[in-house]
C-alpha positions as CSV (number, residue, x, y, z in Angstrom):
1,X,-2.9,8.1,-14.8
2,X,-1.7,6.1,-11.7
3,X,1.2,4.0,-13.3
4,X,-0.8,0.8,-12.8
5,X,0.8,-1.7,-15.9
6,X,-2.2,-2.3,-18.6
7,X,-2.1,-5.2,-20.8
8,X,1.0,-5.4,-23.2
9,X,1.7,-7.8,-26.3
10,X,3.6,-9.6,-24.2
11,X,3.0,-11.8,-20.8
12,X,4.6,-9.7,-17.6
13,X,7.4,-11.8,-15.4
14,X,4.8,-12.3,-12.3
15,X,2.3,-14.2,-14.9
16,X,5.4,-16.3,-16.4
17,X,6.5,-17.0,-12.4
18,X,3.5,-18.1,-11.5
19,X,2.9,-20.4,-14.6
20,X,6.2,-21.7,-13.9
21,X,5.4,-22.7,-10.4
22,X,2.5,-24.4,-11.5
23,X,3.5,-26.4,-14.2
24,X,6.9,-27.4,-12.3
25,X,3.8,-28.4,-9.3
26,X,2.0,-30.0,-11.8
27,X,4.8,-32.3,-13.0
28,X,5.8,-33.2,-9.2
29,X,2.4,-34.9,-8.4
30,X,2.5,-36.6,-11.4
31,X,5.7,-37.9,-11.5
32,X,5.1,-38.7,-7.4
33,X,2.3,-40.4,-8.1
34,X,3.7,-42.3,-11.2
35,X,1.1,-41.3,-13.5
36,X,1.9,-41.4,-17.1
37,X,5.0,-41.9,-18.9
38,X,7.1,-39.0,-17.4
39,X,10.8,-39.6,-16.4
40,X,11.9,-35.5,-15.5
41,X,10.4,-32.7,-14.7
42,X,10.4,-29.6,-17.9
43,X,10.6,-27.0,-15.1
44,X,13.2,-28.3,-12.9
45,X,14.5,-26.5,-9.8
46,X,17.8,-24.8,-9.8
47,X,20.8,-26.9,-8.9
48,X,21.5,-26.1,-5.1
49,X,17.8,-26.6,-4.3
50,X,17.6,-30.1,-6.3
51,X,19.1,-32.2,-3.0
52,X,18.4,-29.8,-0.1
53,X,14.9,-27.7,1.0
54,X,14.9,-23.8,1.0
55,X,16.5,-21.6,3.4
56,X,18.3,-25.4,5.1
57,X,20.5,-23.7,7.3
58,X,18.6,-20.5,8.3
59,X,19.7,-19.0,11.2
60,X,16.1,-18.6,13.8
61,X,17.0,-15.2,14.5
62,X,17.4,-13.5,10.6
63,X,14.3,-13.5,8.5
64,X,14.2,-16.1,5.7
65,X,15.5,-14.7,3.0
66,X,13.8,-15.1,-0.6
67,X,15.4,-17.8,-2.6
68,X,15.7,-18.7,-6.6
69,X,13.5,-22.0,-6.8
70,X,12.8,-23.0,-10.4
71,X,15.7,-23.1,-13.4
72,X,13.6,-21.1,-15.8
73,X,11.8,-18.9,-13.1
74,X,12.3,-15.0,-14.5
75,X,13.0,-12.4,-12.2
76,X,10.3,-10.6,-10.8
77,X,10.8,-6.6,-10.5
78,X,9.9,-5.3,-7.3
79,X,6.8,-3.1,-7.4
80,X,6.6,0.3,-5.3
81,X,3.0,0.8,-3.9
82,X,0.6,3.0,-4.8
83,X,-0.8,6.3,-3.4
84,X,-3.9,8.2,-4.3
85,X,-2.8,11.7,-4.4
86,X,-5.2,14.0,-1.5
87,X,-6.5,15.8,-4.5
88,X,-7.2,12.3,-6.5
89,X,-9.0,10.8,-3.3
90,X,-11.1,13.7,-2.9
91,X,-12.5,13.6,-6.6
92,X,-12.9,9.9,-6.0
93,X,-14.7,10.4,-3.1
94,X,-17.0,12.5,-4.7
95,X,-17.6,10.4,-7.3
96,X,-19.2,7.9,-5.0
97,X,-23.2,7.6,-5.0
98,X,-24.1,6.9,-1.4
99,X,-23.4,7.3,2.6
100,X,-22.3,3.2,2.1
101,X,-19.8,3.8,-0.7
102,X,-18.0,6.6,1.7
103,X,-18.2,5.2,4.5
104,X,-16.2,2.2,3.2
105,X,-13.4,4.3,1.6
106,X,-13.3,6.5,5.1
107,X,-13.0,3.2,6.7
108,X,-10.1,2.4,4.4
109,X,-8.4,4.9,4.4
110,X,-8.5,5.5,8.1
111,X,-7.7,2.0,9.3
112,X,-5.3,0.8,6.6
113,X,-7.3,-2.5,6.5
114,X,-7.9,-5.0,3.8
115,X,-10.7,-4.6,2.1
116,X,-11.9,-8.0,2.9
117,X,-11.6,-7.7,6.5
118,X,-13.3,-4.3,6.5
119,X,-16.3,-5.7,5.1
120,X,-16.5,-9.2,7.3
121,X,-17.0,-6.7,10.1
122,X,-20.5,-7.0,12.4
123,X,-22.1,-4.2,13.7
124,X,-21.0,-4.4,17.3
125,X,-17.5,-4.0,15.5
126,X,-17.6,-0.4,14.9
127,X,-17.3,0.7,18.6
128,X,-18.0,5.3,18.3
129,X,-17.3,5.8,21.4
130,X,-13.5,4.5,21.2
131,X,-13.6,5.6,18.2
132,X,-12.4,2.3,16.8
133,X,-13.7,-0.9,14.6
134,X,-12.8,-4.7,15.1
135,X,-11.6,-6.7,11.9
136,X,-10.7,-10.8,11.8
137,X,-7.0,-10.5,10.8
138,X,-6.2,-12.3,7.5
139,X,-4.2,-15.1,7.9
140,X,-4.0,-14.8,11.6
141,X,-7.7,-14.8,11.9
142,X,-7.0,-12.9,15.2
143,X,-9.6,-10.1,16.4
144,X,-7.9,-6.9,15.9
145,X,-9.6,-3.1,16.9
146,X,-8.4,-0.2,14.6
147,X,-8.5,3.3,15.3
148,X,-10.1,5.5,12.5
149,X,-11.3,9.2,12.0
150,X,-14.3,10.7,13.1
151,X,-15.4,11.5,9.6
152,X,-16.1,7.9,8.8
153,X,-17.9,7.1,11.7
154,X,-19.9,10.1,10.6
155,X,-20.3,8.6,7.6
156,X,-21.3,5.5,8.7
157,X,-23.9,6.5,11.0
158,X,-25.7,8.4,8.0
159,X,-25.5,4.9,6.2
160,X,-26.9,3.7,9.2
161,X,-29.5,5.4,9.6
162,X,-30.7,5.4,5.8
163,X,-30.6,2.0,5.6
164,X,-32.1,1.0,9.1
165,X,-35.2,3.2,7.9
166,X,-35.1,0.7,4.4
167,X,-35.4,-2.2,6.6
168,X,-31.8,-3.6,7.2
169,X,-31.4,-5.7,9.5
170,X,-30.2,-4.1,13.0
171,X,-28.5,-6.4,15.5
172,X,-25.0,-6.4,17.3
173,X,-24.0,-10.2,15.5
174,X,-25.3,-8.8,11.9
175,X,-22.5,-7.8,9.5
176,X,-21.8,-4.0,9.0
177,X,-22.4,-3.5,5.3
178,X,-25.5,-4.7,3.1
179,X,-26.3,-4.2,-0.3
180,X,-28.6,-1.0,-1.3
181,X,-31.2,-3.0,-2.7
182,X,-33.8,-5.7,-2.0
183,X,-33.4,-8.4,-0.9
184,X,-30.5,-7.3,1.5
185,X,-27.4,-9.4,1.5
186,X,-24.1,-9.0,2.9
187,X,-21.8,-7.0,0.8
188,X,-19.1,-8.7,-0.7
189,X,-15.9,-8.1,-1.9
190,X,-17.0,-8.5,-5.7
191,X,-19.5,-6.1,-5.4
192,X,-17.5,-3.6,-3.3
193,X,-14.7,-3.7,-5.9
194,X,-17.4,-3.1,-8.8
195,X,-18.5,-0.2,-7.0
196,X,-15.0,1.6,-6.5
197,X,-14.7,0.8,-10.6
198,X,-17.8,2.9,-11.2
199,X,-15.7,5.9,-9.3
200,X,-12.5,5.0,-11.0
201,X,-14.3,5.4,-14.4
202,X,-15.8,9.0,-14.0
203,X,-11.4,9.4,-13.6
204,X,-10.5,7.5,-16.2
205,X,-8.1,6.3,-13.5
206,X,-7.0,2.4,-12.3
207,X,-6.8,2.8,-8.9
208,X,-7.5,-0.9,-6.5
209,X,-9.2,-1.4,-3.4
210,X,-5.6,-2.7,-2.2
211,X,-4.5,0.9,-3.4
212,X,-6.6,2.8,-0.1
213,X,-4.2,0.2,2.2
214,X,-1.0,1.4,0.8
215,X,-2.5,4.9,1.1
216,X,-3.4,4.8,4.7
217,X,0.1,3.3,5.3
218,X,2.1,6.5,3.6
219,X,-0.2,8.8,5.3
220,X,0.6,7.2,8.6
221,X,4.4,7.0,8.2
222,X,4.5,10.7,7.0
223,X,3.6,11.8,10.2
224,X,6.8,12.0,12.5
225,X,4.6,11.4,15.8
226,X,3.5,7.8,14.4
227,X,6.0,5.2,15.4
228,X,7.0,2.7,12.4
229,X,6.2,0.0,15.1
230,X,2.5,0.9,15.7
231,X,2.0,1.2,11.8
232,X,3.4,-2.6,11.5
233,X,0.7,-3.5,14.4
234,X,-2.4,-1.2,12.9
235,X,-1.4,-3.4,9.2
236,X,-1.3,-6.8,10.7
237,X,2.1,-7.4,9.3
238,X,4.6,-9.7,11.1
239,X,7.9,-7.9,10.8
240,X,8.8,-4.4,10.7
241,X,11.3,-4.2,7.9
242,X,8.0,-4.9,5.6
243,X,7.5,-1.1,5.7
244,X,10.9,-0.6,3.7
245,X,9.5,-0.8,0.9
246,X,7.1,2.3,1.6
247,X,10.3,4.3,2.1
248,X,11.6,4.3,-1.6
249,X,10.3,7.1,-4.1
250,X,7.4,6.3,-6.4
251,X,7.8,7.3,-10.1
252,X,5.7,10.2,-9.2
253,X,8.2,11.5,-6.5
254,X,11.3,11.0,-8.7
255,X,10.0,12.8,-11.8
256,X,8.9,16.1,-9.6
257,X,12.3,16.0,-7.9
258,X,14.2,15.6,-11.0
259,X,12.3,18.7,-12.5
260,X,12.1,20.4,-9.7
261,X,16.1,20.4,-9.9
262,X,15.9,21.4,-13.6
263,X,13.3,24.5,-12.7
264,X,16.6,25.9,-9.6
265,X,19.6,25.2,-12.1
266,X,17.7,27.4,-14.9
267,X,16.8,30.4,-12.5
268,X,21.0,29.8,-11.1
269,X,21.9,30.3,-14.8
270,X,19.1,33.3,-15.1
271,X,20.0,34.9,-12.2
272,X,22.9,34.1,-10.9
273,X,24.1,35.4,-7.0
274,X,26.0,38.2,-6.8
275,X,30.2,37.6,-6.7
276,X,31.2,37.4,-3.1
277,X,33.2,40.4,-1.5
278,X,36.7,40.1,-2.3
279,X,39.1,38.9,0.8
280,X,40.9,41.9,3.0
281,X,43.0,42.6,5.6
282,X,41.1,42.5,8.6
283,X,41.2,46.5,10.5
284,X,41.5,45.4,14.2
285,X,44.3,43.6,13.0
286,X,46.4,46.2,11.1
287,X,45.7,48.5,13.9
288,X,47.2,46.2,16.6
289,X,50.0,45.6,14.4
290,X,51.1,49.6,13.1
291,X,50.5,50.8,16.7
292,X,46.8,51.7,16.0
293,X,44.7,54.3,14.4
294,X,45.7,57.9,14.5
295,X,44.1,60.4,16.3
């Protein structure tokens, strides 16, 4: 339903890449450390990287670009995010049991930020009058505010507010989101993703938490008023050409397109447009050239 890859007979290339890099890891310390009878390494590294490091003579002011390591490494196909369709998200949302649950995929949504750095948020995070929320940047670990919709700070006052009256702890330094149930502890990401599951399944759909970040991010380069720039701040990422890979066509996209063509060439051949006039002399002309009309 979502053109998420299941399971197959067969291991995909990211699992054989990454079990390559491990076992060609896993022979380096040991052969390093002289443990064992081991003379070579079974996953060596392709020939130019055997003598020199990657990207040696980079120049400081390209990007570094991605580089074959290992000999047997398979090529990895380059995935096109996911969006959840409007109508999708809305029967999703629905499908969600409390003022919490919405609040968080609002949040989502809105802010384009990783799920884990949604829910590390404290409560003097979520500033209503700015309309904004503070998250602790992965990687970076920077403090970064977000802007977001008024709908989920709706949201998240009504979650709020039922779960202050339950007992939840209510201070600036305490974190945002708790569970729904005694005794109250932090949400985390396991129990966040379990809860998005319990939507999915009503669907019968596969969607990811990771899936409401590339969603936010098409939303927000659809609109023409939203500078690419700002969206590469609001996502955290470092460079701007990471959004490229937004701009090519999903499977979804390409399929409606291609029929879409299909549906105009049929009603062409059903009803084709009328013959065009044929060509004639033009009147003004003949008239300046036999002396004009006669009277």
């Amino acid at each position: 339903m979502t053109g998420k890859p299941t399971v197959g007979k067969k291991y995909a290339p990211n699992t054989r890449a990454h079990c390559e890099t491990v076992l060609r890891t896993f022979y380096d310390f040991h052969l390093e450390r002289n443990t064992g009878s081991l003379l070579v390494n079974p996953f060596p590294l392709v020939r130019n990287r055997r003598s020199a490091r990657a990207n040696a003579h980079h120049n400081p002011e390209k990007e570094h670009k991605q580089q074959r390591t290992g000999l047997y490494r398979p090529k990895v196909p380059k995935r096109i995010p996911r969006r959840i369709p409007d109508e999708k998200y809305t029967e999703v949302f629905e499908g969600l049991r409390s003022h919490r649950d919405r609040a968080l995929l609002a949040f989502w949504v809105a802010t384009g930020a990783r799920a884990e750095e949604l829910l590390t948020a404290k409560q003097s995070d979520a500033v209503v009058g700015q309309q904004t929320i503070g998250v602790i940047r992965k990687g970076t670990h920077d403090y970064q505010e977000l802007p977001a919709t008024p709908d989920a700070f709706v949201w998240l006052r009504l979650y709020q507010e039922e779960a202050w009256k339950k007992g939840v702890p209510r201070r600036r330094a305490q974190p945002l989101w708790w569970t729904l149930r005694r005794p109250w502890r932090p949400l985390e990401y396991d129990a966040a993703r379990m809860m998005f599951n319990r939507a999915n399944e009503l669907l019968g759909a596969n969607w990811t938490l990771h899936d409401l970040r590339h969603t936010a991010t098409f939303l927000m380069l659809d609109d023409p008023n939203m500078p690419p720039v700002y969206v590469q701040h609001i996502l955290g990422h470092k460079h701007l050409s990471t959004l490229d890979i937004y701009n090519r066509p999903t499977r979804d996209d390409v399929i409606s397109a291609g029929l879409a063509h299909h549906a105009r060439q049929e009603r062409r051949r059903n009803d084709p447009p009328p013959a065009p006039p044929a060509p004639a002399y033009n009147r003004d002309s003949l008239d300046i050239l036999f002396g004009g009309r006669p009277r």
